[in-house]
C-alpha positions in Angstrom: -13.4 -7.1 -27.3 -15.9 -5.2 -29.0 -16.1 -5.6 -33.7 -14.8 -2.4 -33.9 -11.9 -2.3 -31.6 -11.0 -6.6 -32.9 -11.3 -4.8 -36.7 -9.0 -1.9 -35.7 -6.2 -4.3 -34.2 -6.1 -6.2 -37.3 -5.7 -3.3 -39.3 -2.6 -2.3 -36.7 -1.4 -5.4 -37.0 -1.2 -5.7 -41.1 0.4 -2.3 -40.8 3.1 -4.1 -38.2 2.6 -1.3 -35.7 2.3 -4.5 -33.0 5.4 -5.7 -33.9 7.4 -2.6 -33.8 10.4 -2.8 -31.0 12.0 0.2 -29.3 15.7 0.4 -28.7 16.4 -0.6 -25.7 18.8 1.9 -25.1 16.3 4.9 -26.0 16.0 7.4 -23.6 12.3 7.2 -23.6 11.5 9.9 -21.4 13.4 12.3 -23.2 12.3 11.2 -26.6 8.6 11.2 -25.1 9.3 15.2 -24.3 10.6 15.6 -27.7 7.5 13.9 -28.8 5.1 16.2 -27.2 7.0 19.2 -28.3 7.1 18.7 -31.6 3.7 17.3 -32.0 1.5 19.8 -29.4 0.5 16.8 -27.8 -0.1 16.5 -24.4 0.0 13.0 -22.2 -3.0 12.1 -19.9 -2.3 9.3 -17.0 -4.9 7.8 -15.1 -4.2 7.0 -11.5 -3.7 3.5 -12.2 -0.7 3.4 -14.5 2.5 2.4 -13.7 4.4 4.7 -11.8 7.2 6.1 -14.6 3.8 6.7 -17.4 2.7 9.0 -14.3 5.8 10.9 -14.3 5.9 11.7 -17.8 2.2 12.8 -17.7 1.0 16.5 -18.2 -2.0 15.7 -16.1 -2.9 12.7 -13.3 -5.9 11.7 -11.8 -9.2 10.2 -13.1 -10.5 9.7 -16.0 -13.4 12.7 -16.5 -11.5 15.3 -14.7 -8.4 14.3 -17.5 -10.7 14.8 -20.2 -11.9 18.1 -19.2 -8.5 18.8 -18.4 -7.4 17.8 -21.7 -10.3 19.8 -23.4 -9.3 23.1 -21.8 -5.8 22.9 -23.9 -5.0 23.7 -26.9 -3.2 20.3 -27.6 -3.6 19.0 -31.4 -3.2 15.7 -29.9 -4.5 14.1 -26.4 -2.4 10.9 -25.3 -4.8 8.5 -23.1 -2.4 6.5 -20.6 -5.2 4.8 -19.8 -8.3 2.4 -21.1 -10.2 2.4 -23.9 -13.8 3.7 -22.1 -11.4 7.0 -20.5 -9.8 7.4 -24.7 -13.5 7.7 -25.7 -14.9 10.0 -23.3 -11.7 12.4 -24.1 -12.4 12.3 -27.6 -16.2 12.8 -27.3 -15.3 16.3 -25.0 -12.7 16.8 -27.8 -13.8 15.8 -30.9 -12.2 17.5 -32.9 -8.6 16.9 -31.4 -6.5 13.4 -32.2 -7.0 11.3 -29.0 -4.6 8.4 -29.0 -4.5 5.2 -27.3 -1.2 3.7 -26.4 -2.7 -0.2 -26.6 -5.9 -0.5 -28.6 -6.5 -3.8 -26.1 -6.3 -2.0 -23.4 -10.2 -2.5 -21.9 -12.4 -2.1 -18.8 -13.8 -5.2 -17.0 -16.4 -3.0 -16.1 -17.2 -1.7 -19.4 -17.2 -4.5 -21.4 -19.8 -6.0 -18.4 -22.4 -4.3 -20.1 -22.7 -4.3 -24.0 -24.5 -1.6 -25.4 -26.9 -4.1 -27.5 -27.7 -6.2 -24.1 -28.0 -2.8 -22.4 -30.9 -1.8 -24.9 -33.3 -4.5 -24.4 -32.9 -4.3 -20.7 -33.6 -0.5 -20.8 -37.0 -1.8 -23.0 -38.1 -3.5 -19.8 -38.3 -0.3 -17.9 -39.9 2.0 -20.3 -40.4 4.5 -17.6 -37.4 4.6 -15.8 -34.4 7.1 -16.3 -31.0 5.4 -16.6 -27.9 6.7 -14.9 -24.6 5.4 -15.6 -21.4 5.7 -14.2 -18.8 7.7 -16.0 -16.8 3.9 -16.2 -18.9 2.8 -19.3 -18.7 2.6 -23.0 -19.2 5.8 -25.1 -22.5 3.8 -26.9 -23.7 3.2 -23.3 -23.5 6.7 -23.1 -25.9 7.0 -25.9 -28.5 5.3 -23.8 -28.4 7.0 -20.9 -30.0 10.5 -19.4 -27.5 10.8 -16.7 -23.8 9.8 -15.9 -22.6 10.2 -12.8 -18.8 10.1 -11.2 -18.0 7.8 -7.7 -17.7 11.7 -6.2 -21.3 12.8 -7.4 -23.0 9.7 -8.0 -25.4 10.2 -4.0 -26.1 13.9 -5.4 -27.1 13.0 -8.8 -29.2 9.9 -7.5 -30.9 12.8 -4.9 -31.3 15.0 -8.0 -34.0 13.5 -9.4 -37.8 13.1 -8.1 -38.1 10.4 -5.5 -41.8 9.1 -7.8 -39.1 8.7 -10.9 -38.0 5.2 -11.1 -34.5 4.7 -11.9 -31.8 1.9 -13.6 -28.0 2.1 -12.5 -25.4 0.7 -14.8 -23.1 -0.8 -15.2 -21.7 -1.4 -11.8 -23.9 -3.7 -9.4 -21.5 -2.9 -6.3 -21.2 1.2 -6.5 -25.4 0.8 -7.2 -25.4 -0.8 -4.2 -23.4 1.7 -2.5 -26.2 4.5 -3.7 -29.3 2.4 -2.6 -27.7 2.4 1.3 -26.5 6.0 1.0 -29.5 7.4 -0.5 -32.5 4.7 0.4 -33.8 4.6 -3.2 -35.0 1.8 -4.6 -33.0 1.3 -8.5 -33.1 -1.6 -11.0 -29.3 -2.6 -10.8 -27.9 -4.0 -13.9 -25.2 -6.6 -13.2 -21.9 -5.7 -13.9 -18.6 -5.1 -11.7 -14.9 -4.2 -12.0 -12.9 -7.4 -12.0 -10.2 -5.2 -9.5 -12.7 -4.1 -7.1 -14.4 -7.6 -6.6 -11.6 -9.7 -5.8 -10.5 -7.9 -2.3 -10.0 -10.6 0.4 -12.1 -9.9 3.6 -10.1 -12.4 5.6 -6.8 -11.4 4.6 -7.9 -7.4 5.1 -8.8 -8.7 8.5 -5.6 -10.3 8.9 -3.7 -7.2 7.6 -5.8 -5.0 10.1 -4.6 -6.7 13.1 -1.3 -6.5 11.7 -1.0 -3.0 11.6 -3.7 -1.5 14.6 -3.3 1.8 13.8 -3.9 2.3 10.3 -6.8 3.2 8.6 -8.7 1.2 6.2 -9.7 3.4 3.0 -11.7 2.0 0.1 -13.5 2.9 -3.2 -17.3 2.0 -3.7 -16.6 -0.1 -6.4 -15.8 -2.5 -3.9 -18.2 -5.1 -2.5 -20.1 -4.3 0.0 -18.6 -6.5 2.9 -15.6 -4.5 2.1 -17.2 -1.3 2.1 -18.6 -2.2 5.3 -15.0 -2.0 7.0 -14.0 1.1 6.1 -13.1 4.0 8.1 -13.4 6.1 4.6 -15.0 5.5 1.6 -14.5 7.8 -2.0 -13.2 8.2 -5.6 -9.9 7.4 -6.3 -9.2 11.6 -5.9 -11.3 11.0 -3.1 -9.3 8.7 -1.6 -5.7 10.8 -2.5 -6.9 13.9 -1.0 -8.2 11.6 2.4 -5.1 10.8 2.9 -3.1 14.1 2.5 -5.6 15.6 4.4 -6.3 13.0 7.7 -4.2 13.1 10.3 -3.2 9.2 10.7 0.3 7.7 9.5 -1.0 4.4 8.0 -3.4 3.3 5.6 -4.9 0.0 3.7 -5.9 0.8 0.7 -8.8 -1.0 -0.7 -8.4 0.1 -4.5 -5.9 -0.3 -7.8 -2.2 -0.2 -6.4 -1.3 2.7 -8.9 -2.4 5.2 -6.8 0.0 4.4 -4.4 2.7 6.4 -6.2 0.8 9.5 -5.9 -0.2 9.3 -2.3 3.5 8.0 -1.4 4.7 11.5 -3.0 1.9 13.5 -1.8 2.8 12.3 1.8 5.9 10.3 2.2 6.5 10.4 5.6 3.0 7.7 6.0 3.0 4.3 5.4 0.8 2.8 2.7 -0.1 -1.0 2.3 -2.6 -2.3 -0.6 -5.2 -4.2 0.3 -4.4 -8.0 -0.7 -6.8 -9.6 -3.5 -8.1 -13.1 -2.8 -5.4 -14.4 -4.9 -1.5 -15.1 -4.5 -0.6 -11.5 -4.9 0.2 -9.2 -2.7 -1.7 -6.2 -4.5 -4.3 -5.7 -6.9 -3.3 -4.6 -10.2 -5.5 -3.9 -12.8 -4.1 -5.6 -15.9 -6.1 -3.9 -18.6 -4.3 -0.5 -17.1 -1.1 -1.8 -16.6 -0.9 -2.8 -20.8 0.2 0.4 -21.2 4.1 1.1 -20.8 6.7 3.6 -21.7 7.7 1.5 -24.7 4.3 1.6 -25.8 3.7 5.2 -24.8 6.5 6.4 -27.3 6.0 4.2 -29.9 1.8 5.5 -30.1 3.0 9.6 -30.3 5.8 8.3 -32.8 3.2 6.8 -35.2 0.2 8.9 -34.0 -1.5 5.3 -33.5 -3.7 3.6 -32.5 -6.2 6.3 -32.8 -9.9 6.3 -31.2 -12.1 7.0 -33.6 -16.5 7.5 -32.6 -18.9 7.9 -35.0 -20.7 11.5 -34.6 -24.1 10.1 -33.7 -22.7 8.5 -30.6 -20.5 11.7 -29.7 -23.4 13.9 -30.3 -25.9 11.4 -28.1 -23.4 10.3 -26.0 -22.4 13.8 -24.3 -25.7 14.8 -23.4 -25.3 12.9 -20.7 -22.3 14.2 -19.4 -23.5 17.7 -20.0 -26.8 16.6 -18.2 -24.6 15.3 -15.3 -22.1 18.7 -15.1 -25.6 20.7 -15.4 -26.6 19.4 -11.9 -23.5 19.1 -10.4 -22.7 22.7 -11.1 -25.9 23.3 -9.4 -24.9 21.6 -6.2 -21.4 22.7 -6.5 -19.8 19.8 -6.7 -16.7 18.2 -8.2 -16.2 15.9 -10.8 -13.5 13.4 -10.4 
């Protein structure tokens, strides 16, 4: 946990917002509609939340696409069922609306992989290099790079710029990876991974395969690359969603967070859909940053209107030149953004 997020916890916690307790017998999806009502607040719910959070959301999907979603509205106050990087990035493209976080704690594995101060004097090593960083990063990673990209543009972005510029890639080693085979350039990689995406069990996918000969093995690129190297399909987590609607088989393993089960199950509930097993004792791969969030949680942050993220303007103003940069050339190609 980053000084400024541990500082903002202890201020929540002498103001005993963590010890707050809801009633158990609360309706809290009705009081959460109330909520949102009252307040002109509007929830956002990242494909990885628990399946009720999605529900109650205005909007699903991933994280970007939410915050441009969110900054197309005239909500006075954006609700992030999600993690912290996702509540930054929807403040920074709203910055003027109240962007709320249901737990502060609430992280990103891949994130916090690549501190902004670490980051810095890595970046001095390569003075002539461009840096492009996936959307999954902190907003003062954001400061320090020219480009983000999204798992759905990242190859056109990479194939954007000259092939005589040399280029970095943070923060995530295995999508980088991904980019190098798809687009043959050469980048400086820095190390970092999502703890949910690098714990997929080759053997037991193998196992699951036999089990089940006629399903299809999907996956994200944030997954290693003797993972990716299985798959019949490989995309963003909308990527992924809209696969599945869209293909014509009746099974699939699904090599990313089990949240996104919920939506394909509705989007197509006459197929079957496994998760992919972690090399663990679990059956599926949860992420448990995402899943700190909860309804109880949910209700009590639009109660209180806390915990709120809060950037300082230099990093909002640095920071969203590089999304802007990135929407610039993917508006160019035509492309998507989730």
């Amino acid at each position: 946990m980053t000084a400024n997020l541990a500082s903002a916890t202890q201020k929540l916690d002498r103001l005993g917002y963590l010890d707050l307790e809801v009633d158990p017998e609360l309706d809290l999806v009705a009081e959460i509609n109330r909520l949102k009502k009252e307040k002109n607040a509007i929830i956002l719910a990242h494909y990885y939340q628990e399946s009720e959070i999605q529900d109650v959301a205005d909007f699903i999907g991933d994280s970007l696409g939410l915050s441009q979603k969110a900054a197309a509205t005239d909500a006075d106050i954006i609700v992030f069922a999600g993690v912290h990087f996702m509540a930054e990035t929807a403040k920074m493209l709203s910055p003027h609306k109240k962007v709320l976080l249901p737990d502060l704690k609430a992280g990103c594995s891949l994130a916090d992989s690549c501190p902004p101060h670490l980051f810095k004097k890595f970046k001095e090593k390569y003075p002539d290099h461009i840096v492009v960083s996936y959307i999954n990063c902190t907003a003062e990673l954001k400061t320090l790079t020219d480009i983000c990209c999204t798992s759905t543009n990242a190859v056109a972005i990479i194939e954007s710029i000259p092939k005589d510029q040399p280029i970095i890639f943070a923060p995530d080693k295995n999508l980088g990876a991904y980019l190098i085979k798809k687009t043959g350039r050469d980048m400086v990689l820095w190390n970092g991974a999502c703890m949910v995406h690098e714990i997929f069990s080759h053997e037991r996918i193998v196992k699951l395969k036999n089990r089940h000969p006629n399903a299809k093995f999907i996956a994200h690129p944030e997954c290693e690359a003797h993972i990716l190297d299985m798959a019949d399909f490989i995309g963003s987590t909308t990527g992924l969603l809209k696969y599945t609607i869209n293909d014509s088989a009746q099974e699939y393993i699904v090599a990313t967070e089990s949240g996104i089960l919920h939506q394909m199950q509705k989007a197509s509930p006459h197929k079957t859909f496994i998760p992919a097993p972690p090399n663990n004792n679990c059956a599926c791969n949860d992420c448990p940053h995402m899943k700190r969030n909860t309804m109880e949680k949910l209700y009590l942050c639009m109660e209180h209107e806390m915990p709120e993220i809060i950037l300082p303007q230099w990093v909002i103003e640095q920071g969203v030149k590089s999304i802007d940069r990135m929407m610039e050339i993917s508006e160019k190609a035509g492309l998507g953004l989730k």
